[in-house]
Phi, psi and omega in degrees: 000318170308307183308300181305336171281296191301308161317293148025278193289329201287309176314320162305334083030277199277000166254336156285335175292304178311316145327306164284327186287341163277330185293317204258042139281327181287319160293319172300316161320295188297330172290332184272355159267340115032272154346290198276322180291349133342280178277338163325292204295325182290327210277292070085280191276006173257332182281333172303328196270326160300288170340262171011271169335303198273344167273017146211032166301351186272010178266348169291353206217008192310293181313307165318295188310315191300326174299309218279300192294009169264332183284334161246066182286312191327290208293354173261014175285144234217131181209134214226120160261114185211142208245109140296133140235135195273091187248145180192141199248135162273121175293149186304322197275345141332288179240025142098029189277175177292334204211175160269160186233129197298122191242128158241124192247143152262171185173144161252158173225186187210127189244168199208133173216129195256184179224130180288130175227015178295130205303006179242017245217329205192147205245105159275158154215167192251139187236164158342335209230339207132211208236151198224090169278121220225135181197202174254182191275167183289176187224174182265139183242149172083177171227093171006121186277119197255115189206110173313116145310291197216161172238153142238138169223120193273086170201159184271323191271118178300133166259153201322278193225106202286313163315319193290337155303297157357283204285337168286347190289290188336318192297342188269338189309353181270347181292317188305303182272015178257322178278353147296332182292307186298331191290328210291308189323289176280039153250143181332308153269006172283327189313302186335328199250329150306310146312357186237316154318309194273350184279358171268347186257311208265307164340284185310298162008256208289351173260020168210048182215140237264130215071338186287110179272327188230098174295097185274207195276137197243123160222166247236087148260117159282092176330000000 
């Protein structure tokens, strides 16, 4: 009977033992998946968090962008051709004619318009949306190249010397066109062109510096 009892308790034994040993192979089990789903989830988010990182690396090069557009202000002038005509009557008395004569001149010009882009002068800064270039508006540089088309002179009677009304006409056109020029500066479309230059020199910039994966949307405010 004793034998049996001793049997007994020993299966019991060996059978709770066996028992924790499944159990706890079975918790090892659950910990080392635990684990790895642990470093999976970590390894997951430090490459997202990279990932992240390189769709706003561009803000690391900001300061950069701004040296590299002041060092090619030359290569950003913005240049506008646009065709006048000049009217004016020449007094009768001037060439002793009957009547004064209506003088019509066309001429074209070529305007050359620059961006201060001097570092104290213009802003980049990163907004919500992308980079925001904040600056004055363009200036007319220089003095616009003037190149005569047609003459017309509304008179029956030939005049004496048709060039030389022409050529007083010419003297007056750089004044004329320089207050065309200021105009010309603060239109839509010079703004146009001028933004479509520095947002294409500063693009190319920043998509070619080392991590930048993403170049966002660049706009253009004009003081």
């Amino acid at each position: 009977m004793e034998s049996a009892y001793i049997f007994a308790i020993v299966a019991c034994l060996l059978g709770a033992g066996c028992m924790y040993v499944v159990v706890e192979f079975r918790l090892h089990g659950e910990r080392q998946q635990s684990m790895s789903q642990l470093l999976k989830a970590q390894a997951d988010t430090a490459a997202a968090k990279k990932e992240a990182l390189a769709f706003t690396q561009y803000t690391e090069y900001l300061a950069a962008g701004k040296v590299m557009l002041t060092d090619k202000l030359k290569l950003l002038l913005v240049k506008v051709v646009r065709e006048h005509t000049h009217t004016e009557t020449v007094p009768r008395e001037q060439f002793k004619l009957k009547a004064g004569v209506l003088v019509v001149v066309r001429y074209a010009v070529e305007y050359s318009f620059h961006m201060d882009l001097k570092p104290e002068q213009f802003e980049l800064k990163a907004t919500p949306t992308g980079i925001d270039i904040q600056l004055k508006k363009p200036l007319l540089m220089g003095f616009p190249a003037i190149t005569l088309l047609s003459h017309e002179i509304g008179v029956e009677e030939p005049l004496i010397d048709q060039k030389t009304v022409v050529n007083e006409i010419q003297v007056k056109l750089p004044a004329e066109v320089r207050k065309f020029g200021t105009a010309i500066a603060s239109e839509e479309a010079t703004l146009a062109l001028c933004e479509k230059k520095l947002v294409g020199c500063l693009r190319e910039f920043l998509a070619a510096q080392k991590g930048v994966k993403l170049v966002p949307a660049i706009t253009v405010s004009f003081k």
